[in-house]
N, C-alpha and C positions, 0 to 999 in steps of 0.2 A: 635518778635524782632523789627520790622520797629514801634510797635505804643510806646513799651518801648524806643527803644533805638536811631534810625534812626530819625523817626519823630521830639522826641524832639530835636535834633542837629539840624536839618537841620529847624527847626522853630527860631534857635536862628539867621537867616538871612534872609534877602531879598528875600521876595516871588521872585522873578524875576529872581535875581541871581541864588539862587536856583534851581529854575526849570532849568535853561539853563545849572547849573553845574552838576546835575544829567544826564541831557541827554547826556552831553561829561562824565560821568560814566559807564552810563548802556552801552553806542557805545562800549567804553572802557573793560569792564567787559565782552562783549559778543564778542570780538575778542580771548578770550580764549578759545581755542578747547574745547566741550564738554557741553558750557554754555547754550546754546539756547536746550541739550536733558536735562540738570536737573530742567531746568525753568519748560520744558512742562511735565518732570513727576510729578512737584509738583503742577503746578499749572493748568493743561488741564482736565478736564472732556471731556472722548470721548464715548459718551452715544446718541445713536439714539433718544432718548426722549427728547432730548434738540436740535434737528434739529428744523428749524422752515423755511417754503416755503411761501415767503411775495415778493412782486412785481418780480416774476419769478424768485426770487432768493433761494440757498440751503444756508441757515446759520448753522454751525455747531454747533450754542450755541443761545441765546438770549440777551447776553450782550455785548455791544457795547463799546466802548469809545468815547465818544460827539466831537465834533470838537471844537479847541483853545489848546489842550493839544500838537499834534501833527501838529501845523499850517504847514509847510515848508515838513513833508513826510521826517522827518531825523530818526524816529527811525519805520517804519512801519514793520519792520521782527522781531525785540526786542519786540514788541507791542505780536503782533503774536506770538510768543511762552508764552507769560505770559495767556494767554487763553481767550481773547477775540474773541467772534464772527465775529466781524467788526469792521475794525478802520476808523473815520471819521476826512478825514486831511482838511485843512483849519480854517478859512476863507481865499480865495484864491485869487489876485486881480490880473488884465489885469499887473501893473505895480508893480514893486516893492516898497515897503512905510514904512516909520520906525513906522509909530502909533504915539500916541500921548505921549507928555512930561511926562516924570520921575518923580515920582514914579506913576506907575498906575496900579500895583496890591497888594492888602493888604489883609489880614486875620483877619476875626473874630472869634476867637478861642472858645469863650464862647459860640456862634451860630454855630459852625462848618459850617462855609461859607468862603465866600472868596467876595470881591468887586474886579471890575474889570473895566480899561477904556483905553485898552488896544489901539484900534484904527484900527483893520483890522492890523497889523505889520506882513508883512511876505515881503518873496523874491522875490515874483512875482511866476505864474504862471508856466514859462517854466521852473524854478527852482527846482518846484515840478515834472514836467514831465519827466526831466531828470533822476531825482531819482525812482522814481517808474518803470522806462524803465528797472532800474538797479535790484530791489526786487527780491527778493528768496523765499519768501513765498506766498504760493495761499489765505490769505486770502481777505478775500471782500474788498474794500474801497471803501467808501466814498468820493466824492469832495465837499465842501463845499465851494458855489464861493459867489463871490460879489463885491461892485465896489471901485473904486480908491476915496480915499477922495476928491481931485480935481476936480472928475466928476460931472458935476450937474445933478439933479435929470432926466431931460429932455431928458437926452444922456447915462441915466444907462444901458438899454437896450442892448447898443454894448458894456457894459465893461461885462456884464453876460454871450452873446454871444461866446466875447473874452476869457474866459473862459472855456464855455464847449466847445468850438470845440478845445482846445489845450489839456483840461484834457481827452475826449471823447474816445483816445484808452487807456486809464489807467487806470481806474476808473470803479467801478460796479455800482455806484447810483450816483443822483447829489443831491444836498439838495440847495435851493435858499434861501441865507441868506437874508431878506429885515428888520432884529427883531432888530439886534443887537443897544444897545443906544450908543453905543459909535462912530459911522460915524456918522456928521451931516445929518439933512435930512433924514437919509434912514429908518425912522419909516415910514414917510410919504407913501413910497412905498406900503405899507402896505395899502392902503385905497384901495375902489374896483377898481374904472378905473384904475389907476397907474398899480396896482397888476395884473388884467387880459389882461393886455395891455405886460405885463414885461413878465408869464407865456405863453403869447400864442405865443409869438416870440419863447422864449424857445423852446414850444412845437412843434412847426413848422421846426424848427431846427433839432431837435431829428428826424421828421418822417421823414426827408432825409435822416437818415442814412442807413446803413445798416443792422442794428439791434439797433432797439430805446433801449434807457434807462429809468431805473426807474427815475422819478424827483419828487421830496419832495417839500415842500415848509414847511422853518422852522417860527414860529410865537411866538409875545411876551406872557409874563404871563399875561400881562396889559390892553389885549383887553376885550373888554363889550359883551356883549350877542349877542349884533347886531353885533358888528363886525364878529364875530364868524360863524354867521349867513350867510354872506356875503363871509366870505372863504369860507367855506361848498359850498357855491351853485357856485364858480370861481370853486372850485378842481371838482366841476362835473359837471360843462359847460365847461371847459378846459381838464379836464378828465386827470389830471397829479394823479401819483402815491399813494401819498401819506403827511403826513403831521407831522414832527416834534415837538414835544409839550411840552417842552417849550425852551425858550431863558432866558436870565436871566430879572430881573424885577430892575425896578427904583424907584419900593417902598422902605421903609423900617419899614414897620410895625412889630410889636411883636418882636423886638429884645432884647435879653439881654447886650449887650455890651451898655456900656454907651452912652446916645445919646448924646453925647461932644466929644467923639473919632469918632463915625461914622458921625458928622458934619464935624470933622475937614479931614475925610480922601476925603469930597466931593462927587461928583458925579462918576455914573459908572455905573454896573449893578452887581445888587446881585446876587448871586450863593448857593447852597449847599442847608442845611436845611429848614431854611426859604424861603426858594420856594418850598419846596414839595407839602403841599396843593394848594398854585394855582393852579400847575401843571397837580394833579389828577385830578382837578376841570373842566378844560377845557379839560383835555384829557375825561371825563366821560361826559360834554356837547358835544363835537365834536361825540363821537361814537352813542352817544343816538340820535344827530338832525341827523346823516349821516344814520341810523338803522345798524350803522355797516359797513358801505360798504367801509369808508374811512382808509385804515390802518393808524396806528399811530405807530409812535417812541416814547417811553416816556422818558424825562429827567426834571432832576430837583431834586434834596434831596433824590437822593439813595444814601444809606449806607451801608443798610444790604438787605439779601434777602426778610425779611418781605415790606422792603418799596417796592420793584421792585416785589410781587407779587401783592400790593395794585395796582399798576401803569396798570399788567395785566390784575386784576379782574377789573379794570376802562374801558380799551377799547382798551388798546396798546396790540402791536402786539412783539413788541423788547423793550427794555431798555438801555439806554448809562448812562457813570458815568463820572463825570470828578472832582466835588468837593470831592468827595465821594472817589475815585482813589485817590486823594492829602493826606486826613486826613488819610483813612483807610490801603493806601497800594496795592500792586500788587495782595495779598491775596484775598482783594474782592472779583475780576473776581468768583474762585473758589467757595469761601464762598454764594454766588449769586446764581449759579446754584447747588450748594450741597441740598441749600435752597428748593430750584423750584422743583429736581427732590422730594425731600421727600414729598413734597405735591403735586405730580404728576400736575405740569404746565410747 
């Protein structure tokens, strides 16, 4: 029904629109008694064989939803009965910020992608904390933080800070955005001193608490060997959790869509299918230089359950969807782990 009938409607408008008119839908549609037990009998797999224990955490599933779908934490219990294992809300900033000028998301339909320059756009922090205070469902999340466009690079440090000590009682994981191409500057983060300088504050932060957290660190599809090479040995001189794999890319190689429509829509970062191989690429050099030792989140060009088992047999631990959620549907989630259990992963 959603890829006959729904999809194509709601493709005849504004990627942007769209998403924001669906989410005042489904808020909508699950304030009707009864909504949230017919989502999770059609759509939950509840199969101990799809449990998975990754940075001291119990996932009931291995499929995630990536962060940017749910930036602000307004539909996390909606999320949660569609049958996802973890929802990752963010990107999350010290301040509230509108992101960058209109239009800045679009679709490539004949790629099954999406372009994206969106800007960090959320409500701030304590906007999200608020909400999550409020939640009804136990499942896991995600904070996905990072800094205020205004910030320069020099002073990122206390907007990351500013983040996890506000997300810290709400939140099960943190994921440290430095990938994304759309903040000026904040690729650069990404280089070692910057990067081990950014994570050990972090980390230092966490072991005051009173029960640290997992912390991620998410990275682009775009980095070289060496750079690779250089996370790897920061994630295990810093000794943070874990590492998200991929962000979106600022290539745009092997597309089918006309290169005169994807000149004119600009800059941004690509999403969906055409990121799937990078994706594997580095998630399968990360596992192999680390021997394993580094868990991975795999994102990037899942659709079906064969891509998210290639993503496992590469070296990930979990899978998140977000272009793949757009095109394919709620159905996914399901369809994912129907997948997994029949070839016993």
């Amino acid at each position: 029904m959603y890829k006959s009938i729904i999809r194509p409607l709601f493709f005849l408008f504004d990627p942007e629109k769209i998403h924001h008119f669906t989410q005042w839908l489904v808020k909508l549609l699950f304030k009707i008694p009864g909504t949230g037990w017919i989502f999770r009998q059609v759509g939950n797999i509840d199969n101990p064989q799809l449990k998975r224990e990754i940075f001291g955490l119990t996932f009931s599933n291995p499929v995630g939803l990536a962060a940017g779908f749910d930036k602000d934490a307004k539909m996390v219990d909606e999320l949660a009965h569609m049958g996802f294992g973890f929802v990752e809300i963010g990107t999350l900033t010290p301040k509230p910020q509108p992101g960058n000028p209109k239009p800045r998301l679009f679709r490539l339909r004949k790629d099954k992608a999406l372009i994206n320059r969106m800007g960090f756009n959320n409500e701030g922090v304590e906007a999200a904390v608020q909400r999550l205070k409020k939640r009804r469902t136990n499942v896991i999340i995600g904070g996905n933080i990072g800094k205020n466009k205004t910030t320069p690079n020099a002073e990122a440090i206390n907007d990351y800070l500013t983040c996890f000590r506000s997300l810290y009682p709400v939140v099960d994981y943190f994921v440290i955005n430095v990938s994304s191409p759309n903040t000026p500057d904040l690729r650069a983060l990404q280089e070692k001193e910057p990067l081990k300088q950014l994570l050990k504050a972090i980390s230092q932060e966490n072991s005051k608490m009173p029960s640290p957290k997992p912390i991620l660190l998410k990275i682009a599809p775009d980095l070289n060997n060496e750079q690779l090479d250089d996370i790897v040995d920061i994630v295990n001189e810093i000794k943070i959790d874990g590492i998200i794999a991929t962000n979106t890319t600022i290539g745009r190689n092997d597309l089918v869509t006309d290169s005169a429509v994807v000149e004119k829509i600009g800059s941004g970062g690509l999403s969906g299918q055409p990121v799937r191989d990078y994706s594997t690429r580095i998630i399968r050099y990360i596992h192999e230089k680390s021997q394993g030792s580094i868990p991975i989140i795999a994102v990037g060009g899942i659709f079906s359950g064969r891509d998210a088992l290639e993503k496992l047999e590469a070296g990930a631990s979990l899978v998140q969807i977000y272009t793949g959620f757009i095109y394919e549907g709620p159905a996914i989630v399901k369809k994912i782990n129907t997948y997994l259990l029949s070839n016993n992963s």
